[in-house]
C-alpha positions in Angstrom: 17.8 -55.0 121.2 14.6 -57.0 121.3 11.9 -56.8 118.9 9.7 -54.6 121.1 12.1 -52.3 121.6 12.5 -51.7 118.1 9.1 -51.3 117.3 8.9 -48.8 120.4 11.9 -46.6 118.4 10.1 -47.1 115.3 7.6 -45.6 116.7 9.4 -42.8 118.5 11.4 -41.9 115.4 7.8 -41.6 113.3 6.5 -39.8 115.8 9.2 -36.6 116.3 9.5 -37.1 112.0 6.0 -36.0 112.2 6.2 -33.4 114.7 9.1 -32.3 113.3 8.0 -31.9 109.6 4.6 -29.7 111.1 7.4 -27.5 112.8 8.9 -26.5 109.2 5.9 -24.6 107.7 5.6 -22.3 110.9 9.5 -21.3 111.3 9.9 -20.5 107.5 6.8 -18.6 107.7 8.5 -16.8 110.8 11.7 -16.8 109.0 11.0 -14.1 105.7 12.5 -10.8 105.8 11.7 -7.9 107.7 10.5 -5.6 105.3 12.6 -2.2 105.6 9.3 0.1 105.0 7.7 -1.8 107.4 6.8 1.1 109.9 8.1 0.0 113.1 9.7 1.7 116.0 13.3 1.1 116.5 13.5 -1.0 119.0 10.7 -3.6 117.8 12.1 -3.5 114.4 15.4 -4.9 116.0 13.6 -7.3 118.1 11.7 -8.2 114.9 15.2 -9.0 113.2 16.4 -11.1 116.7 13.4 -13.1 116.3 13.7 -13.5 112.6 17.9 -14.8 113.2 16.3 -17.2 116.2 13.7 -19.0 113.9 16.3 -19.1 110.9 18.6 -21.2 113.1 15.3 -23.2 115.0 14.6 -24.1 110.7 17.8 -25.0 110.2 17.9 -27.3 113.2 14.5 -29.0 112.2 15.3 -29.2 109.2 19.0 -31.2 110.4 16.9 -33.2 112.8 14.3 -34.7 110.1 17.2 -35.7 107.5 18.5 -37.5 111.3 15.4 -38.9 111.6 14.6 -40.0 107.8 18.5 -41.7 108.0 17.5 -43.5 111.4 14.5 -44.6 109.6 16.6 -45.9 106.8 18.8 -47.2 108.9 15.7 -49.7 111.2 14.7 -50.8 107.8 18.2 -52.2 106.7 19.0 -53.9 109.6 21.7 -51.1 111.0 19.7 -49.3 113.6 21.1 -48.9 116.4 24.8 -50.1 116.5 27.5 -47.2 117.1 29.7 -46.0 114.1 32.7 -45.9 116.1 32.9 -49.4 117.9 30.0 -51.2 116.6 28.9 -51.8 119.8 25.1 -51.8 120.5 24.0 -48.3 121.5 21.8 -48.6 124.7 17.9 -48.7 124.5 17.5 -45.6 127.1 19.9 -43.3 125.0 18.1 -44.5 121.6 14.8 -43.7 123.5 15.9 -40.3 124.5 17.6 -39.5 120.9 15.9 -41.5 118.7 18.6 -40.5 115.8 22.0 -41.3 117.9 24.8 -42.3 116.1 27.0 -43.6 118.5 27.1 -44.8 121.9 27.6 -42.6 125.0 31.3 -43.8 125.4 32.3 -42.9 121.8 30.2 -40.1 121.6 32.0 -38.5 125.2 35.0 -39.4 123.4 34.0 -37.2 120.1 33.0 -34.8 122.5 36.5 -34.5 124.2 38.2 -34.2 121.5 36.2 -31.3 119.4 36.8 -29.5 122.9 41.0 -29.5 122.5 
């Protein structure tokens, strides 16, 4: 990976950590309880309680993807960035690009992926 590329995922990684930490605030604000003497009809109250389960998990997922993102920070400022846990090989610039946090290369990670499936 060159030097420009690096600074490009630098980059990349500070900006979802930032768009990711302004996320937080909103879904745990959407995430409190659904007061039971809130007067509601049946249905919304349900579809209060749906929304309330979908932006538990959407905080839960923001808040895996930041600790991702903090790690891949950690990870440019050691010297690791970018090399797959599996094979050590260099993971390719496109797949960093699109997932700023990857792990592993597209091969190993397919490969992960297979076998969780069995």
């Amino acid at each position: 990976m060159t030097r420009d590329q690096l600074a490009e995922l630098e980059k990349r990684v500070e900006e979802e950590t930032v768009t990711t930490q302004k996320s937080i605030p909103y879904l745990t604000a959407e995430s409190v309880p659904v007061e039971p003497s809130v007067a509601l009809g049946r249905l919304t109250r349900m579809e209060a309680l749906n929304d309330k389960g979908v932006n538990e998990e959407m905080l839960r997922q923001a808040q895996r993807r930041l600790e991702r993102l903090n790690n891949a920070a950690e990870r440019m400022q050691k010297g690791w960035y970018g090399a797959c846990i599996r094979c050590k090989q260099e993971i390719a610039f496109e797949r960093l690009k699109a997932i700023p946090e990857a792990l592993m290369c597209i091969s190993c990670a397919d490969r992960s992926l297979r076998q969780n499936e069995r």
